[in-house]
C-alpha positions as CSV (number, residue, x, y, z in Angstrom):
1,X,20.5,-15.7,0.9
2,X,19.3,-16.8,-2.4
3,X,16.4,-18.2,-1.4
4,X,14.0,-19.4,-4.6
5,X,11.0,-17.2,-4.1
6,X,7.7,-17.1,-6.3
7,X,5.3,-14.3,-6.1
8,X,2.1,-14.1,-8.0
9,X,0.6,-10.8,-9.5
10,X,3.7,-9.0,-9.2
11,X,3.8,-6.7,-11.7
12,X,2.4,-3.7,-10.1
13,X,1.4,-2.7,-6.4
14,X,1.5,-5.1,-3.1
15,X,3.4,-8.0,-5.3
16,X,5.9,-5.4,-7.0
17,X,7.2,-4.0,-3.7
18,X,7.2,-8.1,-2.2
19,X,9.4,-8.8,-5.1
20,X,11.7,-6.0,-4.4
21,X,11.3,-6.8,-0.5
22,X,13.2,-10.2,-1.4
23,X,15.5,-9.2,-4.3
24,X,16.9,-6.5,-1.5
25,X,17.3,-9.6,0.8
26,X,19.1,-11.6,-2.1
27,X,16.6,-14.0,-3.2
28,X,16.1,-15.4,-6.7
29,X,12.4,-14.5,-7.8
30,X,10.1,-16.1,-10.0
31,X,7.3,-13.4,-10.8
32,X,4.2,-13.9,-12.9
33,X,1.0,-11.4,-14.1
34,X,-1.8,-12.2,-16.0
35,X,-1.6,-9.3,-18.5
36,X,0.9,-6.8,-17.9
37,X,3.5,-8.7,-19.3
38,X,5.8,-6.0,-20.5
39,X,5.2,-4.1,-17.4
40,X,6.6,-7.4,-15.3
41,X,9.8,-7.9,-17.6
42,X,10.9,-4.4,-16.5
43,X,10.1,-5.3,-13.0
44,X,12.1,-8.2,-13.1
45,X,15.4,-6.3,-15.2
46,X,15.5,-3.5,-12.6
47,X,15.5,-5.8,-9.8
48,X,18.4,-8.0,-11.5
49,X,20.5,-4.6,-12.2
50,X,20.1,-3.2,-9.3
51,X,20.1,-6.1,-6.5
52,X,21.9,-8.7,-8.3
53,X,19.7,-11.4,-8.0
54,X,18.3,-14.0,-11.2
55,X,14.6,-13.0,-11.4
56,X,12.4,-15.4,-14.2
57,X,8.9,-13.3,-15.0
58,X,6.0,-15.6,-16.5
59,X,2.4,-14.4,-17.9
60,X,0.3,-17.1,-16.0
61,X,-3.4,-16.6,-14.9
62,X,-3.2,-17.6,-11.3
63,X,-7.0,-18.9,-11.8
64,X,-6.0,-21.7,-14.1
65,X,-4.6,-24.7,-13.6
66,X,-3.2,-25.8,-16.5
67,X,-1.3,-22.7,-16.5
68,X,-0.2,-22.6,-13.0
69,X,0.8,-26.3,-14.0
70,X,2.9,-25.1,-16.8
71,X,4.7,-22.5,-15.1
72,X,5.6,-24.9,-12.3
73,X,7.2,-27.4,-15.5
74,X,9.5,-24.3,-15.4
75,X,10.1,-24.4,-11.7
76,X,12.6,-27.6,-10.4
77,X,13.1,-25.6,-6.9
78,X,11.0,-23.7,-4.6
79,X,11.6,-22.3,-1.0
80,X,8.9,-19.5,-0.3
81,X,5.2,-18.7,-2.6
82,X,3.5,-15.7,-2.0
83,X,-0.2,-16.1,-3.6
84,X,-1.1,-12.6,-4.5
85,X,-2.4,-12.2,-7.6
86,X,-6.3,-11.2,-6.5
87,X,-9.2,-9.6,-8.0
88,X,-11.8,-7.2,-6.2
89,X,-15.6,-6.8,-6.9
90,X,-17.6,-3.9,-6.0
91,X,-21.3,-4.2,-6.0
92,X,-24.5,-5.4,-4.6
93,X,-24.9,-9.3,-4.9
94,X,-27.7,-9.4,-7.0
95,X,-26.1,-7.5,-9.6
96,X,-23.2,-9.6,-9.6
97,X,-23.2,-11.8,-13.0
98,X,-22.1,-15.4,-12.4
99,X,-18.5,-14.6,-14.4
100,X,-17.9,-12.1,-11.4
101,X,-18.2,-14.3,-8.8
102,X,-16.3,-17.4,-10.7
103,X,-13.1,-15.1,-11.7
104,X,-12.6,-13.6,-7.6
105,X,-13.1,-16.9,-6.7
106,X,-10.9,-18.6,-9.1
107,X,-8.4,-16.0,-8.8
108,X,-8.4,-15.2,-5.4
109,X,-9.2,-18.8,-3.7
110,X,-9.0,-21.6,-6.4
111,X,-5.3,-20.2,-7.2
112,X,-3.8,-20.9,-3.7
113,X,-4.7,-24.4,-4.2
114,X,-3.0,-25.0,-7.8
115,X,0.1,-23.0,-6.9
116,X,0.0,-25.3,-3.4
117,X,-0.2,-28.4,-5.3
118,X,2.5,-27.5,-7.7
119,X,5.3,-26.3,-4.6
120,X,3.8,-28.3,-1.7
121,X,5.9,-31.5,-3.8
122,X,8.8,-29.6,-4.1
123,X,9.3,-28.3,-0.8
124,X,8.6,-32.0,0.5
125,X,12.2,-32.9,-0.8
126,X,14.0,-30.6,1.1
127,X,11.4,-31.3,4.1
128,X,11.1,-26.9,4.4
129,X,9.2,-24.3,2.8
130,X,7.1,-21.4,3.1
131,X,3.7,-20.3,2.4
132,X,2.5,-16.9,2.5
133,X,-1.3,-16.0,1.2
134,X,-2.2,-12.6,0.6
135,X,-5.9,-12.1,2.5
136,X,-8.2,-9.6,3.2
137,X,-9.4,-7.9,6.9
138,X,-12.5,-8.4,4.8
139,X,-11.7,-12.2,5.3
140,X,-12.1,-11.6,8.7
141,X,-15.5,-9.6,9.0
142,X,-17.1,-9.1,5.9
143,X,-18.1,-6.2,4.4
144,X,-21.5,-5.1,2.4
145,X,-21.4,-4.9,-1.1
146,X,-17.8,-7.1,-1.0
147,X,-19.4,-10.6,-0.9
148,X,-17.5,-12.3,-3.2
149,X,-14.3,-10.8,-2.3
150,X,-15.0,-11.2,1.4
151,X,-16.4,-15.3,0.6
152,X,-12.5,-15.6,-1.5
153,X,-10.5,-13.9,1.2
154,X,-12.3,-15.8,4.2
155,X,-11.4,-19.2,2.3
156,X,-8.0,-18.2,2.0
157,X,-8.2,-17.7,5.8
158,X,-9.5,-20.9,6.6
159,X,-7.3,-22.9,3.5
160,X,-4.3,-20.9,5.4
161,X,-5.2,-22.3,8.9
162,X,-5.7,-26.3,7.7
163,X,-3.1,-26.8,4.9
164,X,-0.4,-25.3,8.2
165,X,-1.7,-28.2,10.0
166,X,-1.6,-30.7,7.2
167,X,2.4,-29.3,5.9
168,X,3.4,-29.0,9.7
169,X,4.9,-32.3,10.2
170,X,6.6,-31.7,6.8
171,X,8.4,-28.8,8.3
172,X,6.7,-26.5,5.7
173,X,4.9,-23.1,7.3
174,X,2.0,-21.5,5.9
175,X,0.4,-18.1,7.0
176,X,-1.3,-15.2,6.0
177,X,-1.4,-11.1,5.7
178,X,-4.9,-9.7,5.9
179,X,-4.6,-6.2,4.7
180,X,-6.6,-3.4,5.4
181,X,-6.9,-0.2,3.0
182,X,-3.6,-0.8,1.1
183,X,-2.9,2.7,-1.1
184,X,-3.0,0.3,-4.3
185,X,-4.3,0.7,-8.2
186,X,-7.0,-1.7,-7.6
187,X,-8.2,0.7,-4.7
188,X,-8.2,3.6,-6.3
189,X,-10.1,2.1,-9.4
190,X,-12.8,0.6,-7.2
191,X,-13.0,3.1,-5.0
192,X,-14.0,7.0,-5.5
193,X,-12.0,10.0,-3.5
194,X,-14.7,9.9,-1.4
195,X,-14.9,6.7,-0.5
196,X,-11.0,6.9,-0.1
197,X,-11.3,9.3,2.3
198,X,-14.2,8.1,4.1
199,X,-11.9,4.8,4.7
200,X,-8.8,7.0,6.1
201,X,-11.1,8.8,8.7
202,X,-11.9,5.7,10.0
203,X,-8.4,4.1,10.5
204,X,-6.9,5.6,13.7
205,X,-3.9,5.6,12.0
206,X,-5.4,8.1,10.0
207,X,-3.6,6.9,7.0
208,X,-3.5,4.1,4.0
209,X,-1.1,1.6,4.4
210,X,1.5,1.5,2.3
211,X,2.6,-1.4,-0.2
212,X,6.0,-1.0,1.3
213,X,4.7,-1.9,4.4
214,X,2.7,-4.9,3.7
215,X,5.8,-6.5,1.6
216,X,7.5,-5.7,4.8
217,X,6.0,-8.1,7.3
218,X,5.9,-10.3,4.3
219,X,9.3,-10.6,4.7
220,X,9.4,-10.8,8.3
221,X,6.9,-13.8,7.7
222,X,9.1,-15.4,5.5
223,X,11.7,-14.9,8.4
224,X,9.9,-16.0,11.1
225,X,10.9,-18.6,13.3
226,X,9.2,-22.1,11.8
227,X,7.4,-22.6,15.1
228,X,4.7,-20.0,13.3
229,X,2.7,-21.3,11.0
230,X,-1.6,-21.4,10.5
231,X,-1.4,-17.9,11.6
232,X,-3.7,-14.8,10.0
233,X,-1.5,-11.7,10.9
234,X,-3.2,-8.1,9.8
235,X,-1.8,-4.9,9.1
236,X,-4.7,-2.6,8.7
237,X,-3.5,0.4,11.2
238,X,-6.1,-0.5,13.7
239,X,-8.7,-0.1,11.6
240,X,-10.6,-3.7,12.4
């Protein structure tokens, strides 16, 4: 298809397995991390080899502009973002330093609207695009000792529901995947076996999702009839 297809924090976990949902489907990727750099270029040469698509990787922390800004001087065409890259805090509030709360929010909230800005003028030229945020089913309901993650993921609800109205008439979609216990790295380092396994006795699934799953009904997002858009669609095994 060849679709031009950026996703954000793809060098590992959810974002990994999106990119290799849409290099299977034959889309050209743009892919960017904050650190893992090296980890990201081999990403982005296995997909290449072994799906024969052109994949571009960038370091770019999603929580500043003036990079998000810069990688977008490197983008002249844009069909589908996927706003991944997020940050998780664990912790009661009051022993949350200020820096905690600023980097979940400015990586989790303030970089939907700076990747937005960048694409939304691109994707008015051709009158079509796609935008699909990453959330949280703690977006939906909130969880103790998550408030800053919860506050980020519940803005990205609510900046998912009213840019879909604003881009509508534009012909441009924009939705959202609020995920439940993924089996992730970011998980399992915030999270204890216990805790873990706490979280699985409660799905009735009895099970973690899998990243492989949630890149999945990415896809099928990015699919969808156009006729969908401002919608918050979870995948959490009927957990919530």
């Amino acid at each position: 298809m060849n679709r031009k297809v950026l996703v954000t924090g793809a060098s590992r976990g959810i974002g990994k397995s999106i990119a290799q949902a849409f290099a299977i489907d034959k889309d050209d990727l743009f892919l960017t991390c904050n650190k893992n750099i090296d980890s990201l270029i081999g990403v982005g040469k296995e997909l290449e080899n072994e799906y024969g698509i052109k994949c571009r990787c960038f370091q770019c922390d999603a929580s500043d502009y003036e990079a998000v800004k810069n990688l977008f001087s490197e983008i002249t065409d844009i069909d589908i973002v996927v706003n991944n890259a997020g940050v998780a805090f664990i912790g009661l509030l009051t022993d949350m330093e200020k820096e905690d709360w600023d980097r979940i929010i400015g990586t989790n909230l303030n970089a939907l609207f700076y990747t937005s800005k960048c694409a939304i003028p691109l994707m008015l030229k051709k009158h079509s695009g796609k935008i699909i945020n990453v959330s949280s089913v703690w977006g939906n309901v909130g969880a103790s000792c998550e408030v800053a993650y919860s506050a980020s993921k519940g803005g990205v609800n609510s900046f998912t529901k009213a840019l879909a109205k604003e881009l509508a008439p534009s012909g441009i979609q924009v939705n959202a995947v609020a995920c439940g216990v993924i089996d992730t790295d970011m998980n399992r380092l915030h999270l204890t076996e216990d805790d873990m396994e706490q979280l699985q006795s409660e799905i009735p699934m009895d099970r973690l999702g899998t990243t492989d799953e949630v890149a999945k009904l990415i896809l099928n997002v990015a699919d969808a009839p156009d006729y969908m858009t401002g919608q918050i669609i979870t995948i959490d095994g009927g957990w919530i």
